[in-house]
C-alpha positions as a LaTeX table, in Angstrom:
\begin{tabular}{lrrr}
\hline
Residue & $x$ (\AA) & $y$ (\AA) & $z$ (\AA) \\
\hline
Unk1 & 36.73 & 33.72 & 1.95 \\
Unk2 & 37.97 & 30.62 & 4.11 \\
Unk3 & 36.07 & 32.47 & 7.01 \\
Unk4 & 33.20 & 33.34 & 5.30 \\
Unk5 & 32.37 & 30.05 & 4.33 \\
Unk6 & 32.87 & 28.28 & 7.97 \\
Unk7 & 30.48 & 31.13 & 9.45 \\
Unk8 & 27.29 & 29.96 & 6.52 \\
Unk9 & 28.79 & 26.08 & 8.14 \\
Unk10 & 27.95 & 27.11 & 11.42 \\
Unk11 & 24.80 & 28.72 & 10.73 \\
Unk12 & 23.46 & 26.38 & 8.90 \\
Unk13 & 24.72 & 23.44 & 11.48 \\
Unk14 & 22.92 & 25.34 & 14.38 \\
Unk15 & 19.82 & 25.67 & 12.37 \\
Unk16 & 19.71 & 22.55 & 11.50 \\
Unk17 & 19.82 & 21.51 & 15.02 \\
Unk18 & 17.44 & 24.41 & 15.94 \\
Unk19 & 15.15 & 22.74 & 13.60 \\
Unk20 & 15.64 & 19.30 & 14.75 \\
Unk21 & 14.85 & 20.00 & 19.06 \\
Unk22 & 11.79 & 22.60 & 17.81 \\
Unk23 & 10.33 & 19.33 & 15.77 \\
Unk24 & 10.82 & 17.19 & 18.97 \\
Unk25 & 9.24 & 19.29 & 20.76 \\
Unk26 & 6.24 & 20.15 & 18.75 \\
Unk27 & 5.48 & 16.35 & 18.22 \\
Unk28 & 5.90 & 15.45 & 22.35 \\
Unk29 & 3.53 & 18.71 & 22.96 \\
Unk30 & 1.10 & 17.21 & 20.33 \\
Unk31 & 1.15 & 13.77 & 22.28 \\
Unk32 & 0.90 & 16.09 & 25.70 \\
Unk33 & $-2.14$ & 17.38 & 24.12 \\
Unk34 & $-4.02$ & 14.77 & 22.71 \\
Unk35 & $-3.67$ & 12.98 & 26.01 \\
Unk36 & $-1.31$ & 10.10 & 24.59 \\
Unk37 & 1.77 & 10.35 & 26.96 \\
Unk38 & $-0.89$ & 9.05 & 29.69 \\
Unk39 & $-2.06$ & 5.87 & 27.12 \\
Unk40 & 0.68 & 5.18 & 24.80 \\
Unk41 & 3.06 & 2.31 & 26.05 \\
Unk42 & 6.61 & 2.67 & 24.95 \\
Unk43 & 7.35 & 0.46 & 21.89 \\
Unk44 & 8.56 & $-2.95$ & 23.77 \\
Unk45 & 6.20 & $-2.95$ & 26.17 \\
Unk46 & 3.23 & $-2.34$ & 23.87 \\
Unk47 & 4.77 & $-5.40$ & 21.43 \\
Unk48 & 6.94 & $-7.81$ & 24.06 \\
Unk49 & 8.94 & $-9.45$ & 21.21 \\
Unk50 & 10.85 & $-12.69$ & 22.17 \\
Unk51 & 12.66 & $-15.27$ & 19.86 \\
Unk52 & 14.47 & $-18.68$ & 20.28 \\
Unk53 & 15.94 & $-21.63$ & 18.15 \\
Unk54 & 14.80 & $-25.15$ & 18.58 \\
Unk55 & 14.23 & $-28.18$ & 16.15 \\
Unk56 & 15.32 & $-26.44$ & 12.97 \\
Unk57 & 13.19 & $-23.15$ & 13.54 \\
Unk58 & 13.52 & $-19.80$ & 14.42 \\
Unk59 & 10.71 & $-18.89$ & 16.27 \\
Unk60 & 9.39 & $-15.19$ & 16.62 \\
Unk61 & 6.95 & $-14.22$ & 19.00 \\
Unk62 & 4.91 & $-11.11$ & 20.07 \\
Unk63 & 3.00 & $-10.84$ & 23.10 \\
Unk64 & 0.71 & $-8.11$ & 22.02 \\
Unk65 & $-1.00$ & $-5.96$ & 24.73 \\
Unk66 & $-4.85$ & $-4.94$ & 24.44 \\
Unk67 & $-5.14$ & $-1.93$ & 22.68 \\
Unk68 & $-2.27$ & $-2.41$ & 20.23 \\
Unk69 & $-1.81$ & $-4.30$ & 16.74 \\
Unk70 & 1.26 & $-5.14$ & 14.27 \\
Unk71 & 0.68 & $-4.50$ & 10.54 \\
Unk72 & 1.26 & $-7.80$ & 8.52 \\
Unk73 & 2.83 & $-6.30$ & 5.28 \\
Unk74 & 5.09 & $-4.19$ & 7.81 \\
Unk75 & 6.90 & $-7.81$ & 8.74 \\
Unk76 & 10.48 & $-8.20$ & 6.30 \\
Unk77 & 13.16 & $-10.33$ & 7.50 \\
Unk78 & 16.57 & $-10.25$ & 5.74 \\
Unk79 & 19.71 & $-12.64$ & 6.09 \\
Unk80 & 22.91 & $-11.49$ & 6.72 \\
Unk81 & 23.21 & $-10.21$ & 2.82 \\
Unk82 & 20.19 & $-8.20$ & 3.07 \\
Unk83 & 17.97 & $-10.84$ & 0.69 \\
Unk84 & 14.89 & $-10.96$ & 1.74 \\
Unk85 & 13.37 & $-14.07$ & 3.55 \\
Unk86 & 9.65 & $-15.63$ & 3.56 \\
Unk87 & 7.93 & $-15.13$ & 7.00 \\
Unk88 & 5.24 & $-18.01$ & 7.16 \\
Unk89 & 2.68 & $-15.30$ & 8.92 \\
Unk90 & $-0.55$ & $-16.46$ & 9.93 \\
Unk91 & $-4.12$ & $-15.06$ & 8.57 \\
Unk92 & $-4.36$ & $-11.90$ & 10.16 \\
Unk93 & $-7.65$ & $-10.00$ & 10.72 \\
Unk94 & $-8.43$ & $-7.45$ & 8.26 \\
Unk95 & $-8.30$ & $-3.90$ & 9.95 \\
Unk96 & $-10.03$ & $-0.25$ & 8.00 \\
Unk97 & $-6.57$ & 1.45 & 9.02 \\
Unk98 & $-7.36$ & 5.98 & 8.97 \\
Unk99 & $-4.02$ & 6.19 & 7.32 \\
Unk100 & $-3.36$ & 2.98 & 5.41 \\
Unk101 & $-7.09$ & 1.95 & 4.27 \\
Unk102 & $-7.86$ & $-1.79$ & 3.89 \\
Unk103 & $-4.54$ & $-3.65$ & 5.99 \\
Unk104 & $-4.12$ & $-7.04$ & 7.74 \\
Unk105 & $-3.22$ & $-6.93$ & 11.48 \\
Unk106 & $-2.43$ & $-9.07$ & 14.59 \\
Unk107 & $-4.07$ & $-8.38$ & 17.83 \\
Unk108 & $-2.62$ & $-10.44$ & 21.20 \\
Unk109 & $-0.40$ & $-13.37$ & 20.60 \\
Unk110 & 1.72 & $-13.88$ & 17.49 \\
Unk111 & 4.01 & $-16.64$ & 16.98 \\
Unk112 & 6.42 & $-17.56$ & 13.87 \\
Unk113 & 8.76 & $-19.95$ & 12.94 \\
Unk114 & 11.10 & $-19.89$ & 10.22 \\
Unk115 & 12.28 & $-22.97$ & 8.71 \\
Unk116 & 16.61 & $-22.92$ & 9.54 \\
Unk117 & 16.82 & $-24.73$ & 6.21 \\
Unk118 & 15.98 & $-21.32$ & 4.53 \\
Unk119 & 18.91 & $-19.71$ & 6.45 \\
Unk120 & 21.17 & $-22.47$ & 5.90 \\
Unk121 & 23.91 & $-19.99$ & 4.85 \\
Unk122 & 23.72 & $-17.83$ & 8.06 \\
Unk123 & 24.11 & $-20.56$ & 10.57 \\
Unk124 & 26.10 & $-18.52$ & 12.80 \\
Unk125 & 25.37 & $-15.07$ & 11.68 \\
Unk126 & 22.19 & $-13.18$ & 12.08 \\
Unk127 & 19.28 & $-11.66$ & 10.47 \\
Unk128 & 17.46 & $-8.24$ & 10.42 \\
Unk129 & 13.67 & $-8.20$ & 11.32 \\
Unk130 & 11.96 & $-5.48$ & 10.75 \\
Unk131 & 8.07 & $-4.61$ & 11.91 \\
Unk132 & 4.98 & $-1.56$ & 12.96 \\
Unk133 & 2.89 & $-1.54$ & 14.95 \\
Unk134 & 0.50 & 1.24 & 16.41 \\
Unk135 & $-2.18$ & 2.08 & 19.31 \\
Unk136 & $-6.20$ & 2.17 & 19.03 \\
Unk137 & $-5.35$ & 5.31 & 20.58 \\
Unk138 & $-3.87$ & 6.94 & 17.52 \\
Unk139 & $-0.56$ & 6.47 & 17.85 \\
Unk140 & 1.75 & 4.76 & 15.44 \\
Unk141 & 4.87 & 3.98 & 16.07 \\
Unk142 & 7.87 & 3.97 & 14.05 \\
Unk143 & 9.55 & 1.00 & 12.61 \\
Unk144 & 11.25 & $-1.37$ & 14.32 \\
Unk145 & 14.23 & $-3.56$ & 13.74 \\
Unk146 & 15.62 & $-6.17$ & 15.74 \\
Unk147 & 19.03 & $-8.31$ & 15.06 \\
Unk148 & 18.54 & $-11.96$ & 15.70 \\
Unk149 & 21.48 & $-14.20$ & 16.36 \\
Unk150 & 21.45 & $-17.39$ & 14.46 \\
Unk151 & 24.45 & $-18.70$ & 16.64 \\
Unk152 & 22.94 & $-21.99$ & 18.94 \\
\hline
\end{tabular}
């Protein structure tokens, strides 16, 4: 019995990671074939994120490259606890997104800052931001998170 049941383990851990490399590789073959591997940027380059802390903000910047946009209800940033904290975003432009109808984007430059005050707890811890973006060439990528040091 004992040997029955680690052979179904097995078989079902090496089709699980049968399934897993065959998805892979159908989604980089569908990229191959649509022609994005030659136009899509990888996910940093596309959205060149940069942050500092100066005068009692945290500031949060994008440099965002022609061709490319961040969603503005795809922006969350949590403290250390995993509450959720305001991000003072600028008007966006409104965007007919294929897949998400009616959204708010940002195209080129975006710039943030967060009031420390509203951190005031996590002076020397860090928070989670989290934010999507995709390509005018079809392309979305997938969320992205980034841990920012509050530590000066």
């Amino acid at each position: 019995m004992k040997s029955l049941t680690m052979f179904f383990v097995v078989l079902c851990l090496n089709f699980s990671t049968s399934l897993a490399a065959a998805k892979a590789s159908v989604f980089k073959s569908q990229i191959r074939s649509n022609g994005l591997a030659e136009t899509v940027l990888p996910v940093d380059q596309a959205f060149q994120f940069s942050s500092y802390i100066d005068e009692g903000h945290l500031h949060l910047m994008w440099q965002i490259l022609p061709g490319y946009y961040l969603y503005q209800n795809r922006f969350k940033l949590e403290d250390a606890k995993g509450q959720a904290v305001k991000l003072p975003l600028p008007k966006g432009m409104p965007y007919e997104d294929e897949y998400f109808g009616d959204v708010t984007i940002y195209r080129l430059d975006l710039a943030v800052a967060v009031d420390l005050g509203l951190l005031a707890h996590q002076n020397d811890g860090s928070v989670l931001l989290r934010y999507q973006g995709c390509a005018d060439a079809g392309y979305c990528y997938p969320p992205q998170k980034r841990v920012i040091s509050l530590a000066q």
